[in-house]
C-alpha positions in Angstrom: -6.2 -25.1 19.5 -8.5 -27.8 20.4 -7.7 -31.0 21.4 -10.3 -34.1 21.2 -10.6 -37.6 22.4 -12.3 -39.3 19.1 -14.0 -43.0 18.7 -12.0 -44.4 16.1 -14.3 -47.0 14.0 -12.3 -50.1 14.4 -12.2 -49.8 18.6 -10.6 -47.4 20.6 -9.5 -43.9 20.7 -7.2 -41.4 19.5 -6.3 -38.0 19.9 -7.0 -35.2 17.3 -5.9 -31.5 18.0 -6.9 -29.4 15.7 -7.6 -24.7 15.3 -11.2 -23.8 16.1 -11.6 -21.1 13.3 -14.9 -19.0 13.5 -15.3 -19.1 10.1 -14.1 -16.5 7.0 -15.5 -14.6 4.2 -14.2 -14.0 0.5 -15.9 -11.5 -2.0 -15.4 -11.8 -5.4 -16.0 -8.1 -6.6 -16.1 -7.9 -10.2 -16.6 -4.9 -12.1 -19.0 -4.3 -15.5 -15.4 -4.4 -17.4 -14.8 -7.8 -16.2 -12.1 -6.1 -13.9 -11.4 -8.3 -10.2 -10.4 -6.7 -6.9 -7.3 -8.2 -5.6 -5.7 -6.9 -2.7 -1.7 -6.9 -2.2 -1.6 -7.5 1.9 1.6 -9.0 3.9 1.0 -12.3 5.6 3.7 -13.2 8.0 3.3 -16.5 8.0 4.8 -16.9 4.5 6.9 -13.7 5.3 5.3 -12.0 1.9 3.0 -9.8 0.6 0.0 -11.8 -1.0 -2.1 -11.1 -3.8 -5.9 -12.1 -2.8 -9.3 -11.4 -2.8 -10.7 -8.6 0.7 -11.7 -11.6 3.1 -12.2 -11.3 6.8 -13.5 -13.6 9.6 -16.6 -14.4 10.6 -15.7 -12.7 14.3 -18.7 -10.0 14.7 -21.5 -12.5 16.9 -24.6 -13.1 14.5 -23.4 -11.2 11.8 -24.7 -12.1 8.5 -22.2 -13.6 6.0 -23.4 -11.5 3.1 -23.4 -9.1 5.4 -19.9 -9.4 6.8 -18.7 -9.7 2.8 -20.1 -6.2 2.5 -18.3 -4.8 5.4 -15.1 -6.4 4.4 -15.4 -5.5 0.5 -16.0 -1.7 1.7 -13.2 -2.0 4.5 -10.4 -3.2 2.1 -11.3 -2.4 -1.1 -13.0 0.6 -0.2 -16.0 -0.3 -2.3 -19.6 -1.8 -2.4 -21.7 -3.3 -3.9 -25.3 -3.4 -4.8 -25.8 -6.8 -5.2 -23.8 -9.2 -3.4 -24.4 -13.3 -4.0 -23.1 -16.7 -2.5 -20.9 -18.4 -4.6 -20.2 -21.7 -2.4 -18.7 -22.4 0.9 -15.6 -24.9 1.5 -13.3 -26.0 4.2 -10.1 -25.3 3.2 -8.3 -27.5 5.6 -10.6 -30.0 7.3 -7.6 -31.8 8.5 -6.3 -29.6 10.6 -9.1 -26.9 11.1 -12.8 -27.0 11.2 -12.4 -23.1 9.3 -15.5 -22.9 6.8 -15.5 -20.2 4.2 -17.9 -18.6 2.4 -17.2 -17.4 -0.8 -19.4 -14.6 -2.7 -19.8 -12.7 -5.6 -20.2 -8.9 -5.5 -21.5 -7.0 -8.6 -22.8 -3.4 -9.9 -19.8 -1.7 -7.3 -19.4 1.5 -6.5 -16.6 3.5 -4.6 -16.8 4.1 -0.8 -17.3 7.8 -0.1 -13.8 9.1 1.2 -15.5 10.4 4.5 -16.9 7.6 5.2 -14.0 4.9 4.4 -12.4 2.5 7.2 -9.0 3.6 8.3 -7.1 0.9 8.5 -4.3 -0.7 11.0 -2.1 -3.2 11.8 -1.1 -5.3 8.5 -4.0 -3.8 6.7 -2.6 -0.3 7.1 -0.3 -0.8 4.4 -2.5 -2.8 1.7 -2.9 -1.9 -1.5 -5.6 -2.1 -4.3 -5.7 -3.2 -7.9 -8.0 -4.0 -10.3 -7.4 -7.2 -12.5 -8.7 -8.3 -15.8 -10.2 -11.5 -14.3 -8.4 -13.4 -17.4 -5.2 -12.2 -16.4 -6.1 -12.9 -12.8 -6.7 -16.4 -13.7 -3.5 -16.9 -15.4 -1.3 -15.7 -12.6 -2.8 -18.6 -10.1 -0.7 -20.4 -12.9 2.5 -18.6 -13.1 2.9 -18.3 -9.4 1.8 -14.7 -8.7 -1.1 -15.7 -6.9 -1.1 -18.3 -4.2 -4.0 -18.0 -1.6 -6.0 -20.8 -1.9 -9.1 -19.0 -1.0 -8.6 -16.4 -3.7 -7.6 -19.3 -6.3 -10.6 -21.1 -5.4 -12.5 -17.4 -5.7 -10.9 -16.7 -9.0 -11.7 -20.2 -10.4 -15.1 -20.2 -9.5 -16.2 -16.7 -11.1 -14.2 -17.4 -14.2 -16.2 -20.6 -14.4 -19.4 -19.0 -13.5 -18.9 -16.6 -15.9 -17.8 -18.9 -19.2 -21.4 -20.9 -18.1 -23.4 -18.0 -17.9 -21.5 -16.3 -20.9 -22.3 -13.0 -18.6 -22.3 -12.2 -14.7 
């Protein structure tokens, strides 16, 4: 937690505290038969298990963000891609975090070797992995099953791209 003096415009000052966040990235892995990975990890701060997108933070010094959707796309979904693209970035709560995400889109996948796959701990230890019709993906933002903002926003933005471009 930070905490700032800030120049307000009108005259004087006020506090603002607010989390320095190094920064996050999504991946948006989509398959050839229009199939989403979506990860089903606990997140105690809502005490549930949470559908969402493999996402990790930007916490390995002057790592490349494409680079570190790779990692993270291989390390929880056990999968990578050949081509890997930025969708957009965002700041999911400016008003309490400076946090910026990065959001990108992962295509032509293929499954991490077994010897070579990331063993995983803590609350990733007991994730699991499925593979959504992106249509069905989309509706369940709307009938509650899915709830991370950054996977919504994720979600949203591939479906989008992909009724634009009639194709990904």
């Amino acid at each position: 937690m930070v905490r700032d003096e800030v120049a307000m415009p009108g005259g004087g000052t006020a506090e603002r505290v607010y989390l320095d966040h190094p920064g996050a990235v999504v991946v948006a892995a989509l398959d050839a038969q229009d199939r989403i990975a979506l990860i089903h990890q606990y997140r105690h701060p809502v005490r549930q298990r949470l559908w969402e997108l493999p996402a990790g933070l930007r916490d390995v010094e002057g790592e490349d963000p494409a680079e570190a959707a790779a990692r993270e796309l291989a390390e929880e979904a056990d999968t990578r891609a050949a081509r890997i693209s930025h969708l957009f970035t965002f700041h999911p709560t400016p008003g309490c975090s400076n946090e910026r995400i990065e959001i990108f889109l992962a295509r032509d996948l293929s499954p991490v070797p077994d010897a070579e796959r990331h063993v995983r701990t803590d609350e990733e230890a007991d994730l699991s992995l499925r593979w959504w019709d992106l249509d069905e993906a989309v509706a369940a933002i709307f009938d509650g099953q899915i709830t991370n903002g950054c996977t919504i926003a994720g979600l949203l933005a591939v479906s989008q791209l992909r009724a634009r471009t009639h194709s990904l």
